[in-house]
C-alpha positions in Angstrom: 0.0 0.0 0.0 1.3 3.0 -1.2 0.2 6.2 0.7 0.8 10.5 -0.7 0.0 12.7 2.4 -0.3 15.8 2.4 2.3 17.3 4.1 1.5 21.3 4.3 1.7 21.7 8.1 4.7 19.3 8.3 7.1 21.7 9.2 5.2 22.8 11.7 4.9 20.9 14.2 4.3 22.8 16.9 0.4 23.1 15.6 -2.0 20.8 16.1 -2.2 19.8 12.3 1.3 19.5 11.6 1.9 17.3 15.2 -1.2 15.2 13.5 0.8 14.8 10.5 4.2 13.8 12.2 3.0 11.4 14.6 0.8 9.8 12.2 3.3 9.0 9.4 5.2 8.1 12.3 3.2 5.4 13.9 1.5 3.7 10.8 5.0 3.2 9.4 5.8 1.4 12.6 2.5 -0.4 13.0 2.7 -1.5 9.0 6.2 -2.4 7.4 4.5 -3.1 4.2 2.9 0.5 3.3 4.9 3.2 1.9 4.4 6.8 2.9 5.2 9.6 0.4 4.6 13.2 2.3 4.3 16.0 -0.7 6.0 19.2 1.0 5.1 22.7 0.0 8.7 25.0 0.0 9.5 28.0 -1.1 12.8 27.8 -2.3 15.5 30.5 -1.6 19.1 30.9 -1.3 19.5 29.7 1.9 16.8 27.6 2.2 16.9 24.0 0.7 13.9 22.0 -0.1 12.8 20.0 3.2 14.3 16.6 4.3 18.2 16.5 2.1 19.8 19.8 1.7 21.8 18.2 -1.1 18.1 17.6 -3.2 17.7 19.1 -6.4 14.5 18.7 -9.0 11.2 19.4 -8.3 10.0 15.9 -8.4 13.1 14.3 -6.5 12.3 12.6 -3.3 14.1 11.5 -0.7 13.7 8.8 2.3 14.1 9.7 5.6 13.0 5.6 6.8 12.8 2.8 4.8 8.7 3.6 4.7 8.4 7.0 4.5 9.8 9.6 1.8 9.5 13.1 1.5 8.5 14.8 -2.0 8.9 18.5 -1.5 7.4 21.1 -4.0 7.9 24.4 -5.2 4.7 26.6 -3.6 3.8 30.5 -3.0 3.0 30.4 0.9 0.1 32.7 -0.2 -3.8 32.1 0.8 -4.3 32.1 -3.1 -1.2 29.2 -2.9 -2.4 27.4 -0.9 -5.6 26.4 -2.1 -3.4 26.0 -5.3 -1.6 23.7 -3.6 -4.2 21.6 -2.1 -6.8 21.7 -5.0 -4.2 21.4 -8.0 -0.9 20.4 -7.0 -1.3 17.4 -4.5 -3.8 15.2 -6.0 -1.5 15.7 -9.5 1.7 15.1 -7.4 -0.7 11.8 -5.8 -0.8 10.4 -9.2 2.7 11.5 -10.2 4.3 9.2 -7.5 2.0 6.5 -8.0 0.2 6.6 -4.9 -2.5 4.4 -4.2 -4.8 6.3 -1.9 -4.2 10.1 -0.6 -4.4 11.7 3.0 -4.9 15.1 3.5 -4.8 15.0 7.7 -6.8 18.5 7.9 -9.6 20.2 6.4 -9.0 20.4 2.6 -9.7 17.4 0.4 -9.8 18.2 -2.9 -12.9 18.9 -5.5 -11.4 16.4 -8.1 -8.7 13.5 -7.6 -8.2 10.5 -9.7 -6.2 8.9 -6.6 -9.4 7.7 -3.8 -8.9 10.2 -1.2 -9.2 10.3 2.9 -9.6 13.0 4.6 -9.2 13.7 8.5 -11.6 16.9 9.4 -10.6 17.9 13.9 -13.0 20.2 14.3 -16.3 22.2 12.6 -14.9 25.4 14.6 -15.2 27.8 11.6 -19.0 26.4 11.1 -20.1 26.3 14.5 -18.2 29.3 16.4 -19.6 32.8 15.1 -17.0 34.5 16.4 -14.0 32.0 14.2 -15.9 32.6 10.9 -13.2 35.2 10.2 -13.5 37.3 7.1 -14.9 36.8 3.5 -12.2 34.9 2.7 -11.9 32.7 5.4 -15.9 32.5 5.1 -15.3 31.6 1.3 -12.3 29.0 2.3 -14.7 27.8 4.8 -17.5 26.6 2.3 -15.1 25.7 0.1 -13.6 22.6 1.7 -16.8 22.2 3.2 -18.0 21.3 -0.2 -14.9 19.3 -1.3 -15.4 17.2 1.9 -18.3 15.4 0.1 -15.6 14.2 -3.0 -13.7 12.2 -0.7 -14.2 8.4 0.0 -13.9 8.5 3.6 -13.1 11.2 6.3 -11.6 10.6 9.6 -12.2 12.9 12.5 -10.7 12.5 16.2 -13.9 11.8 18.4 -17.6 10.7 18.4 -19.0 14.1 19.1 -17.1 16.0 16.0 -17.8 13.2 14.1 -21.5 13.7 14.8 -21.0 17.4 14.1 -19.6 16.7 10.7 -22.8 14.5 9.8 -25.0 16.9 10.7 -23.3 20.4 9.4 -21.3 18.8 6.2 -24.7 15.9 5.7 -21.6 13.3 4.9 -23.2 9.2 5.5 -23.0 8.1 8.9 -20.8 5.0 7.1 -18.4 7.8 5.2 -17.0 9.0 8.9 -14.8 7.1 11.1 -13.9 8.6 14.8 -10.5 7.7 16.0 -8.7 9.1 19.1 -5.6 11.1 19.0 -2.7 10.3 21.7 -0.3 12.4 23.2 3.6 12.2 23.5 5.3 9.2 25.4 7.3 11.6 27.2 4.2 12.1 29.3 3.6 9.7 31.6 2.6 10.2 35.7 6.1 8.9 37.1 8.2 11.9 38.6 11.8 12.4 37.3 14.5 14.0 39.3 14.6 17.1 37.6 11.0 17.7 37.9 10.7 20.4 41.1 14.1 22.4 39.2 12.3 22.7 36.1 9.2 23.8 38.2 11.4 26.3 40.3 13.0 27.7 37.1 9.7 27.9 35.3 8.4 29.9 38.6 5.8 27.9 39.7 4.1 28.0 43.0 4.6 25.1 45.4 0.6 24.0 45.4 -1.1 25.2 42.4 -3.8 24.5 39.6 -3.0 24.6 36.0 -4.5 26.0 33.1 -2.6 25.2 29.4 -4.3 26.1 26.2 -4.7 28.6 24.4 -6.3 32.4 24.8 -8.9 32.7 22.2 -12.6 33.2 23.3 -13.6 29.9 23.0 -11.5 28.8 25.9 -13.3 30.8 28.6 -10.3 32.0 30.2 -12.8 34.8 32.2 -14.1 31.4 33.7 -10.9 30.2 34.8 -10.2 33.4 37.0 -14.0 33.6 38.3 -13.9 30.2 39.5 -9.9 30.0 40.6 -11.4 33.7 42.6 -13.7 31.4 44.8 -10.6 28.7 45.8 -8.3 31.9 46.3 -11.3 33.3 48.8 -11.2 29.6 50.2 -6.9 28.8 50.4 -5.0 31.3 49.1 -2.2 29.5 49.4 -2.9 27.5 46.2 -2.0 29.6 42.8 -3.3 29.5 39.9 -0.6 28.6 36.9 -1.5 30.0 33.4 0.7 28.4 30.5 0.7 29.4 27.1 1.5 31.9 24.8 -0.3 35.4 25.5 -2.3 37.6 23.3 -0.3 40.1 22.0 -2.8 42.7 22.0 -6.2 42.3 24.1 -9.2 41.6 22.1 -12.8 40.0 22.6 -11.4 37.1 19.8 -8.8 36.2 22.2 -9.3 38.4 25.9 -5.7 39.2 27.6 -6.2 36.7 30.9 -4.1 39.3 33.0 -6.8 41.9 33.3 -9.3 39.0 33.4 -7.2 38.0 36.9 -7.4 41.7 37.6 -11.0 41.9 37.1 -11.9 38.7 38.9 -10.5 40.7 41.9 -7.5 37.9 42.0 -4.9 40.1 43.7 -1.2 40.4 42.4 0.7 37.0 42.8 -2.5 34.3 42.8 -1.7 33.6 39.0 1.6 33.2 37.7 1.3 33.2 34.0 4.4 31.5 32.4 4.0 32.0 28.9 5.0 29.7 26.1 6.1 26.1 28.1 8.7 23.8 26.0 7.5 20.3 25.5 10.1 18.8 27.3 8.8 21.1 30.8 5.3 20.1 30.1 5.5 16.7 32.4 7.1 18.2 35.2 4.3 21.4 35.2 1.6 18.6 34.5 2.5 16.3 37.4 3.5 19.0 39.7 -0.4 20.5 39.5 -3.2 19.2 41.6 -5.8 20.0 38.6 -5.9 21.4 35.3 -8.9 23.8 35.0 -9.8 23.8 31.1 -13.1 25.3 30.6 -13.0 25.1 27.2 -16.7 25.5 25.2 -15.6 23.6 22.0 -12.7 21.0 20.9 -12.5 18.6 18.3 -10.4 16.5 20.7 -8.7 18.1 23.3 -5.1 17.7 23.6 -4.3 19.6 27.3 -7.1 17.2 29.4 -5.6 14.0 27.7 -1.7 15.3 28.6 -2.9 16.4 31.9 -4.5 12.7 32.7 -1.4 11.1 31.0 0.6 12.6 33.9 -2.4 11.7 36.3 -3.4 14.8 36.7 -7.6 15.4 37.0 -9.6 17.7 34.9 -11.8 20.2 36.0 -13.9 21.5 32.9 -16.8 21.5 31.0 -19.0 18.4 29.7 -19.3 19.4 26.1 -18.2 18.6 22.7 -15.5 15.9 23.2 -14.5 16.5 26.7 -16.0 14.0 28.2 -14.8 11.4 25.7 -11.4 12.3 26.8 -11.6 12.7 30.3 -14.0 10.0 31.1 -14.5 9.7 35.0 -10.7 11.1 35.6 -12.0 14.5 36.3 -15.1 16.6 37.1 -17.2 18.0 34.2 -19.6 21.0 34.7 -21.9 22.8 32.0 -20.0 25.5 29.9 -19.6 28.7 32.2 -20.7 27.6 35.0 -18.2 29.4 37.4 -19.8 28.5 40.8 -19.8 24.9 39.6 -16.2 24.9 38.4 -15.3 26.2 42.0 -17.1 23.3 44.0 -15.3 20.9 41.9 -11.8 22.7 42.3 -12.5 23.1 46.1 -14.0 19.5 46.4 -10.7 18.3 44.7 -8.0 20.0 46.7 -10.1 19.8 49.8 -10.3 15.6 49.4 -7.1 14.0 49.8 -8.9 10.4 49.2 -11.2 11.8 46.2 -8.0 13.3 44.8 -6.4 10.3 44.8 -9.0 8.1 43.2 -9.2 10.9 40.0 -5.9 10.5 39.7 -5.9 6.7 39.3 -8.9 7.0 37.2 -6.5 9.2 35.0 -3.7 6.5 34.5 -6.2 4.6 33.6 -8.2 6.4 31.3 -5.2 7.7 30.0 -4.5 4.0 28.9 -6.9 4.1 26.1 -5.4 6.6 24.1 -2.2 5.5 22.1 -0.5 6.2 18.5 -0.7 2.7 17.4 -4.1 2.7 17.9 -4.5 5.9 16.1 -2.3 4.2 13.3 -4.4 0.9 13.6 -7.6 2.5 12.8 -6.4 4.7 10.4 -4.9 2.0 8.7 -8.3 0.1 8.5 -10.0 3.3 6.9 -7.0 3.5 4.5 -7.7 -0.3 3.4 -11.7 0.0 3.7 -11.4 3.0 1.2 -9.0 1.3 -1.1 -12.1 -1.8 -0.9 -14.7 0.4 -1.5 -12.6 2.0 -5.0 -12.1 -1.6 -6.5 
């Protein structure tokens, strides 16, 4: 089986798409020594800049292996809006065909209208559709109804949990049969066992010594005023315990994405209950996750929800909201409320931090829902879609 994915967000993987793309090539290589993975690669070539994967490559159609299985086929592109629907309506299902590919992948939202090779197509999230506030500008609008259109032309589409994939049914009116739901994983790196380094990374990262977590993002959605409103109530309660804000903060302060410092400030949380920490390297994630007696992640809509499955992974609970796919991931390892409900999202905090017993059964329930979640079965059932949709184009 010879698989063309394409590989627009793989040299970015610090995204959600592009970690998608990585890990997944990744794993079903591993799982399957028979398939072949050929990863077209948008660059824009410059003088200093080589095409991805060999910096001795030449040729626009030269590829070259970085396994055994997997090979990267880089491609001239302009990194334009106008490019990259070029590139993902034109270019990859000709460059499919041109390396003989059996079946194409495109692992986010933009299959193409017309491809001679049988296509699947993984769709994470409905956000644009569903979310007034993400439906951007005309174009975005335009891009938006686009790929929601093309997402009828493919043979199958993939999605990462039961309650997007119901979203996609209804909004995009794809067959039940056409849609497959299969669980993301996180990195193995995670894991709940404590390393000796852990308490210096948390001293250099400036982290209170009992604290609650949040780690996501800052846009709307998230519900970042919730966060402070309820984290207000456990300060009122123990203010010993700090809140711990991680992630990368809005450069200017919007209603799209609401600076969480003057939420704090507004919440009436004084100077010193939150320490916000900014962006967090992977490799100081464990240690912040194990080191926190919750993570709070209020979050109104995710396709998946990578922070509550990383959080569990290191047996942490969850404190958030029972929506969307939430509670797929966090099964009982946590304590689910309805979206902005502060006062409810306070009880669970306090109950949590206050119950040194029920604290302790979450966090077993998190090792072992945790267990559920793994690449090679993210590769396994992708795999079965790949081979179901090859059936289906005999």
């Amino acid at each position: 089986m010879h698989i063309a994915v394409n590989g627009w967000f793989w040299d970015a993987p610090t995204t959600g798409s592009g970690q998608y793309t990585r890990r997944l090539v990744e794993a079903v290589a591993s799982l399957e020594p028979s398939v072949v993975l050929t990863v077209l690669i948008p660059f824009t070539p410059t003088a200093d800049r080589a095409p991805p994967g060999d910096s001795a490559l030449s040729g626009d159609n030269a590829s070259v292996s970085v396994s055994p299985q997997v090979k990267l086929h880089p491609h001239p592109v302009r990194r334009t809006k106008a490019g990259k629907v070029w590139w993902e309506q034109v270019t990859v299902p000709r460059l499919a065909r041109q390396v003989a590919a059996d079946l194409l992948h495109v692992p986010y939202w933009a299959s193409p209208a017309q491809s001679r090779v049988p296509t699947v197509v993984t769709i994470h999230d409905l956000i644009p559709r569903l979310l007034p506030a993400y439906r951007g500008s005309t174009s975005v609008r335009l891009y938006t109804a686009m790929v929601s259109a093309t997402a009828q032309r493919a043979r199958l589409a993939i999605t990462d949990s039961a309650a997007s994939r119901r979203d996609i049914i209804d909004q995009l009116h794809l067959p039940p049969e056409g849609v497959r739901a299969i669980p993301l994983a996180v990195d193995e790196t995670l894991s709940p066992t404590p390393k000796a380094d852990d308490q210096a990374i948390r001293n250099r990262l400036g982290c209170p010594d009992d604290y609650v977590v949040y780690l996501g993002g800052f846009d709307v959605r998230k519900d970042l005023r919730s966060v402070m409103g309820a984290f207000a109530y456990v300060h009122a309660w123990q203010d010993e315990i700090g809140l711990v804000v991680a992630g990368r903060l809005p450069t200017t302060d919007t209603a799209f994405a609401p600076d969480p410092r003057r939420l704090a400030r507004e919440a009436g949380l004084p100077e010193g209950a939150v320490t916000f920490l900014g962006f967090v390297d992977e490799e100081d994630k464990p240690a912040l996750l194990r080191g926190a007696q919750a993570l709070v992640f209020p979050s109104i809509y995710e396709g998946f929800g990578y922070p509550p499955l990383e959080a569990i992974t290191c047996g942490t609970p969850v404190v958030g909201c029972n929506s969307s796919s939430i509670p797929e991931v966090v099964g009982d390892a946590g304590l689910l409320v309805a979206p902005g409900d502060v006062e409810g999202m306070a009880g669970a905090l306090i109950q949590l931090l206050g119950d040194d017993g029920f604290h302790e059964r979450l966090s077993g329930n998190a090792m072992t829902q945790a267990r559920r979640f793994s690449w090679q079965a993210t590769a396994k059932g992708t795999l079965d879609t790949y081979s179901e949709c090859l059936s289906n184009a005999k």
